[in-house]
N, C-alpha and C positions, 0 to 999 in steps of 0.2 A: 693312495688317496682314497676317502672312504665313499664311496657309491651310498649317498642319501637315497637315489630314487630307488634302488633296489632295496632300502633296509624296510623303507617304505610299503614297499610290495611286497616284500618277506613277512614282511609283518600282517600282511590283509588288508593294507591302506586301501584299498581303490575306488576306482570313481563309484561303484554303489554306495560305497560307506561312504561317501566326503558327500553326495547328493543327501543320502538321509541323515547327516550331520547338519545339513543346510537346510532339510525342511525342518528338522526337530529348533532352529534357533531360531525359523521366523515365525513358526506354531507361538514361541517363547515371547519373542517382541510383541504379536501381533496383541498376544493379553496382558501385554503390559499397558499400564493404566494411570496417569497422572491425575491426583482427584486435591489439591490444593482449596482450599475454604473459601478462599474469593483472590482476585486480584483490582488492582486500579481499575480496569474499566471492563469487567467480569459482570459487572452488571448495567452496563449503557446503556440496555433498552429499556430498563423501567426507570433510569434517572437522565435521560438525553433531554425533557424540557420543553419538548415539543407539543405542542396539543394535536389532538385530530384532523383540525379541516389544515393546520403548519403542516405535517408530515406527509396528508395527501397531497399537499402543493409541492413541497420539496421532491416525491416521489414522481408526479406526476412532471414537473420539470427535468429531472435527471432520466428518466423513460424516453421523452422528449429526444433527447440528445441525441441519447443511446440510438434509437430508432434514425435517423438522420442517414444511415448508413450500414454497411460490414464492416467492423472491426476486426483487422489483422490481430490488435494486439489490446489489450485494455492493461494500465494500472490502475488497481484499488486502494489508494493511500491511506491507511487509518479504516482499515475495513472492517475494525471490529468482528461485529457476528458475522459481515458477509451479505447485509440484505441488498447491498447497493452491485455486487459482488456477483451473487445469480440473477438479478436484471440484466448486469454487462453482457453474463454468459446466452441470453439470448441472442443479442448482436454480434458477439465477439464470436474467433475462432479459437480465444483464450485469454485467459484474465488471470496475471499475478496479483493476487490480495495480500498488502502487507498493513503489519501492525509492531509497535513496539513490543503492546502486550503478551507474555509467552502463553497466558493462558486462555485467552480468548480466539489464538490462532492454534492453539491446542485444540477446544472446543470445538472449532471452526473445520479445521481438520478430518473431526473425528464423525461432525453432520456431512462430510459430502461419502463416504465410504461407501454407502449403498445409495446412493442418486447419481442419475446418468451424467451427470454434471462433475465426477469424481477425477475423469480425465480432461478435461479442461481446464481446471482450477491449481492453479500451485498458492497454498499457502502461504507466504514466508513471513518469520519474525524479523523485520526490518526497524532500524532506531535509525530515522531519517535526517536525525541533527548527527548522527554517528554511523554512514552507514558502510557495510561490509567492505574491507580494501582489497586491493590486489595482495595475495598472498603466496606463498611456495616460492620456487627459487625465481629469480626478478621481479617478482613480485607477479607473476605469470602463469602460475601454476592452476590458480583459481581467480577467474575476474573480480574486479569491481562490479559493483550493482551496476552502476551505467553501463558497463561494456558487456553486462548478459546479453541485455537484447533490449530492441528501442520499442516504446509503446506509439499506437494510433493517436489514441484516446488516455487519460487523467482523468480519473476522479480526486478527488481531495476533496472531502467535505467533513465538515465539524473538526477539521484536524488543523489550519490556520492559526486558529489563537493559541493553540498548544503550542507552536514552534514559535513563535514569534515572541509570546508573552513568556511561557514557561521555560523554553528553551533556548531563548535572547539570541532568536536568530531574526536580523533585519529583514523586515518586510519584503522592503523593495530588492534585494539579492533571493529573498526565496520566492517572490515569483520571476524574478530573471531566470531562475537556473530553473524553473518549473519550464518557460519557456524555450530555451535551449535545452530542452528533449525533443524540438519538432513536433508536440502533438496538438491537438487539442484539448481542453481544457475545460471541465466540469470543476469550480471550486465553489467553495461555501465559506461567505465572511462574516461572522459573528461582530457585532458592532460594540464599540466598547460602553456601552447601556445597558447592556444584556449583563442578566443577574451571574451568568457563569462567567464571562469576562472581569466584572467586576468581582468576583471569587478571586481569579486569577493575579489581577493587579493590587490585589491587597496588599502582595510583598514586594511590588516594585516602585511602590510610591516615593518620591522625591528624585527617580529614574529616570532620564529623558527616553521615551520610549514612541516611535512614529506608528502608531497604529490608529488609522481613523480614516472613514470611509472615502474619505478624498486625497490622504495618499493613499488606498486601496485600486481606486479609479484611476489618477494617473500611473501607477505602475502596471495597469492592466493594458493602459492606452500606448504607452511607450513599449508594451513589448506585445502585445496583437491585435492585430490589422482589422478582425469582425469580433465585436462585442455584444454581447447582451446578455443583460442583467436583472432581474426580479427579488420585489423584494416580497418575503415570508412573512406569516406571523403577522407582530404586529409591528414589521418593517425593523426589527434589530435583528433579524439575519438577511444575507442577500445573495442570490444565488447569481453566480456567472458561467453563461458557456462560451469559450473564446476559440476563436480558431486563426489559423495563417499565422501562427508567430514571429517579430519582425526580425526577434533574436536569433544572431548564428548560433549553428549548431554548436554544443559541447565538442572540444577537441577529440575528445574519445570516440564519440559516435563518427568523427571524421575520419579518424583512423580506419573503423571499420567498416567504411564504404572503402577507403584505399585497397 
């Protein structure tokens, strides 16, 4: 039978060469460089909508939050650049920022490299109408997104009318399953008045589609216990911070207390 490890070492394989074989391919990765022309939302900060004294209020309420406490654990839903993302990381002891976008969590990636904030942050491309499953053999090899790890804290802001309107997921189920993660809950609800909303529903018309601020409030009401709500602008957005969810936990996350 033929001895691989010896032909290997006969040959001059050894651990110095497989080390400088391993720095020479991360030198390689590390200047590899994805420069794509734009993506969908590659440009959300100069087209987000928001005026000056809207943005300082939205900012100013989500700091709010943030500050309220230590965060073990923050998600950033729809994090785009990240601005809501290095606020978290002031409170937080860590903050996954996810985004559909691959190139704005490219981007996003590539600003925390040299700020102290680089081991804290995990980027991830997340499609949250679609997201990661359990994979490898029983499908166990690699988690589901729910069963990585539970968050504190939810952000979700400006990212609502996207699932709901553009990705025909019901309202009232995504903030049920918002709430069965146990956290609390920073969301942002874009009213259907609002000129990007009314973008949105151009192609759902003649649709039955329940989005409006008062099924917004009772599905916030039915699934946690302290509320409070602000409204932005000029009141077609509205910010909620929720906490005590009344919803049991996700099966998964039951599991992983067992």
């Amino acid at each position: 039978m033929r001895d691989i490890k010896a032909d290997l070492r006969a040959a001059g394989f050894n651990e110095h060469l497989i080390r400088h074989n391993v720095r020479g391919l991360r030198k390689l990765v590390e200047r590899l460089r994805w420069s794509p022309a734009g993506s969908t939302w590659s440009d959300y900060t100069e087209t987000h909508g928001y005026d000056t004294e809207a943005q300082q209020h939205k900012t100013t309420f989500v700091e709010h939050a943030l500050s309220s406490r230590r965060w073990r654990m923050v998600w950033d839903l729809g994090c785009n650049t990240g601005t809501y993302t290095r606020l978290a990381c002031q409170h937080a002891d860590y903050v996954v920022a996810m985004d559909a976008d691959h190139l704005v969590i490219d981007r996003f990636y590539r600003s925390l490299a040299d700020t102290a904030t680089r081991s804290q942050v995990l980027p991830l491309v997340c499609d949250l109408a679609d997201p990661s499953p359990g994979i490898g053999w029983r499908g166990k090899e690699r988690q589901p997104l729910i069963r990585r790890t539970r968050p504190d804290l939810i952000l979700c802001l400006a990212l609502m009318h996207h699932l709901v309107i553009s990705r025909h997921l019901p309202l009232v189920e995504l903030i049920e399953w918002l709430a069965g993660l146990g956290a609390d809950l920073v969301i942002e609800f874009v009213t259907p008045d609002d000129p990007k909303v009314q973008h949105l529903l151009r192609h759902r018309s003649g649709h039955d589609i329940e989005y409006s601020a008062s099924v917004m409030d009772t599905a916030m009401a039915n699934c946690f216990e302290h509320i409070h709500a602000e409204p932005i602008g000029e009141g077609n957005r509205i910010l909620y911070h929720a906490s005590h969810p009344k919803t049991r936990l996700h099966p998964e996350f039951q599991e992983r207390v067992e």
